[in-house]
N, C-alpha and C positions, 0 to 999 in steps of 0.2 A: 686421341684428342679429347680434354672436360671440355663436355657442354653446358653450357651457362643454362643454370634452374629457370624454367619459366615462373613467373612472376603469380602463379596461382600453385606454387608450392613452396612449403617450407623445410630446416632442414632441424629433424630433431634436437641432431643433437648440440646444435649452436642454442638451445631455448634455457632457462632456465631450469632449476632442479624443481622448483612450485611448476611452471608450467608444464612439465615432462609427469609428475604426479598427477596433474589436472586433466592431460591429455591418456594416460596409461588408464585412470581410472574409468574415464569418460570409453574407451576403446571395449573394454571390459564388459561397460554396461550397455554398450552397443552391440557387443556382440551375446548378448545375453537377455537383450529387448526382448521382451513379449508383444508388442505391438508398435507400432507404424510412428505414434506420436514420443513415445520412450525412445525408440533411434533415432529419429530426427534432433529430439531433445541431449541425447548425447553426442551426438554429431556438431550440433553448434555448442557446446563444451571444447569439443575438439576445433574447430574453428577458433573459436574467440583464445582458444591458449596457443596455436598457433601462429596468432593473429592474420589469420587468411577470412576472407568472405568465406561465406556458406554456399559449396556450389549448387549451380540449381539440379546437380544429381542429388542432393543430400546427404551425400555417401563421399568420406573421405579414407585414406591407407596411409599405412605408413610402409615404405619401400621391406621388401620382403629380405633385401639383401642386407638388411640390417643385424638379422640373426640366426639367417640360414648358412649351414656349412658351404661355403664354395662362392658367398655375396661377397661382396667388395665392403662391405659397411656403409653403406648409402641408407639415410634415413629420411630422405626426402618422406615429406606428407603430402597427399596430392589427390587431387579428386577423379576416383575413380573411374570417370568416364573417358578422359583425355585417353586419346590416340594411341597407342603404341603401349598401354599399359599390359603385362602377361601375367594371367593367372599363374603360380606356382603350386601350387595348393587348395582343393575346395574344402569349402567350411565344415567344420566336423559334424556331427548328427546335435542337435540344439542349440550350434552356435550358430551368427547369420555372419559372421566375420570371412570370406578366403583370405589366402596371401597370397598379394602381388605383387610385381617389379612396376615399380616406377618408367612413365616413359623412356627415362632416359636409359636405364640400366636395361629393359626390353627390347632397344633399340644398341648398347654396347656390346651382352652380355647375358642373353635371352637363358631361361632355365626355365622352361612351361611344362607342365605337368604331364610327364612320361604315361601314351596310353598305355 
């Protein structure tokens, strides 16, 4: 059974090709922040091409199954704090980015980071 997207996520790849650059590049420099007001500042980048509010995590993903072997292609963006969201991957040594599953795909479809 699809579960209907909560209404605090969006889905990549229904957005625009200018929004999808807005957002890839904003992702980028997010995860490549040097400080606290530059990730925020790329984060509502990400938001506003979205078009989602700015959660008040400050911290948004874009569904992990989008481009890992074995995902469904789920591009859901959604703010990392929600419920059911599964680490798949931690940030590499100077990036602040992990990859995650989307609630819903964490909750279909779990793939969490083998100890």
């Amino acid at each position: 059974m699809t579960h209907a997207r909560p209404s605090l996520e969006a889905d990549y790849n229904t957005l625009s090709t200018a929004a999808q650059a807005v957002i890839d590049k904003a992702m980028d420099q997010a995860d490549n922040a040097l400080t606290t007001s530059d990730y925020t500042a790329a984060m509502e980048y990400v938001a506003i091409a979205a078009g989602l509010p700015l959660p008040a995590s400050k911290d948004l993903a874009i569904c992990s199954c989008r481009n890992d072997a074995g995902g469904c292609g789920c591009a859901a963006i959604f703010d990392t704090a929600l419920p059911g969201a599964v680490v798949t991957a931690t940030n590499s040594p100077d990036c602040n980015l992990s990859q995650l599953q989307c609630p819903t795909c964490g909750h279909d479809h779990p793939r969490p980071i083998a100890d």
